[in-house]
N, C-alpha and C positions, 0 to 999 in steps of 0.2 A: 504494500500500500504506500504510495508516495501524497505528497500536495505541494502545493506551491502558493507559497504565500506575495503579498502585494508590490513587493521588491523583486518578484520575479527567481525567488531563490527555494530551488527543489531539495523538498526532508522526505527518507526514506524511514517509513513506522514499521515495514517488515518484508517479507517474503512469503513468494506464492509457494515456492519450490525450493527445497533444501539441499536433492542431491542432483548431482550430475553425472550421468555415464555415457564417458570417452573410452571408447573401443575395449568395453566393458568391463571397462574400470568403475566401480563408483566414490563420489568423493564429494562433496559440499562445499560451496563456495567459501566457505569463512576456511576452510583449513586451506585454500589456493591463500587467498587474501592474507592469512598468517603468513605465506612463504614470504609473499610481494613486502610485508609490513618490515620481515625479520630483516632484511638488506639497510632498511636505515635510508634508500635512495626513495620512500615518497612519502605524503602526508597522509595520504588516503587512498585506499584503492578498493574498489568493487568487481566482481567478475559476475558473469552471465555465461549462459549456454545458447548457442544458435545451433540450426541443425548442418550438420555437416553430412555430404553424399557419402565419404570414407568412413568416419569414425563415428557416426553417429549425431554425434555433440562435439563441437569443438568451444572452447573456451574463449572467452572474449575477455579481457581485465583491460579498467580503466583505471588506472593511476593520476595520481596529482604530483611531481616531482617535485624533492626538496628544492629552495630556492638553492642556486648556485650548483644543484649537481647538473652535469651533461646529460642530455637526454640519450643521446646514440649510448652514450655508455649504461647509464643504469638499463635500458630496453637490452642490453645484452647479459646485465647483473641478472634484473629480474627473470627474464626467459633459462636464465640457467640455475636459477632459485628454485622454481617450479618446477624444471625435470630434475633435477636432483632431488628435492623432495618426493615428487611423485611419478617420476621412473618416463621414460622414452615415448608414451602415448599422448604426453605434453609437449614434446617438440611444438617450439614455435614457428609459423607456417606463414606471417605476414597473413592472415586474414584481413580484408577491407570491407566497409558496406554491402560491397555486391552480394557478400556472403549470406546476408543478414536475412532475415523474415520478420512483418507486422502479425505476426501470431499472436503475440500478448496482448491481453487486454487494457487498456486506457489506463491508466494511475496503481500499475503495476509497479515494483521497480524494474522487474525483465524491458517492460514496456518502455519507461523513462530511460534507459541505460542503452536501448535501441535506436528508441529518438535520436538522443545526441549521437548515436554512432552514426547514424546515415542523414542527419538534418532534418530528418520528416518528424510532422506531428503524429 
């Protein structure tokens, strides 16, 4: 459940959906989100599930970078945070929009984490 309040600034109150299974792995966003957290390289990070024609679900994480870290670099900390934690069906693949689906429902957070990925409402 997200909203958005008059400033235009979006709060996530929960989730639709806890797990995610990537090429039948299963695993829940908040223990991706610990890996991305445990680096030190961002402020905030959320991950989602989009569906993917190979693995099923492929992972989507939205980080905030600390100020002053390189971005090329920590996107290479953090992609190798995740498969070391959670083993070679997290290889990071450059996923982009194209990948994405409007499957979720309006004031979701899947839905709002979509949004910003591809620009649509």
């Amino acid at each position: 459940m997200t909203s958005r309040d008059a400033d235009g600034m979006w709060f996530v109150h929960g989730r639709s959906d806890d797990t995610l299974k990537i090429a039948r792995k299963r695993t829940g966003p908040a223990e991706i989100e610990a890996l991305l957290m445990s680096t030190a390289r961002v402020q905030d990070a959320a991950t989602i599930g989009v569906p993917d024609p190979i693995k099923g679900t492929a992972v989507v994480c939205l980080c905030i970078a600390r100020p002053g870290v390189d971005q090329a670099a920590a996107i290479r900390t953090l992609s190798n945070a995740v498969t070391a934690g959670l083993g070679g069906a997290f290889l990071a693949c450059g996923a982009g929009p194209e990948s994405t689906t409007e499957s979720s429902e309006p004031g979701s957070s899947d839905w709002l984490a979509r949004s910003a990925l591809t620009n649509k409402p």
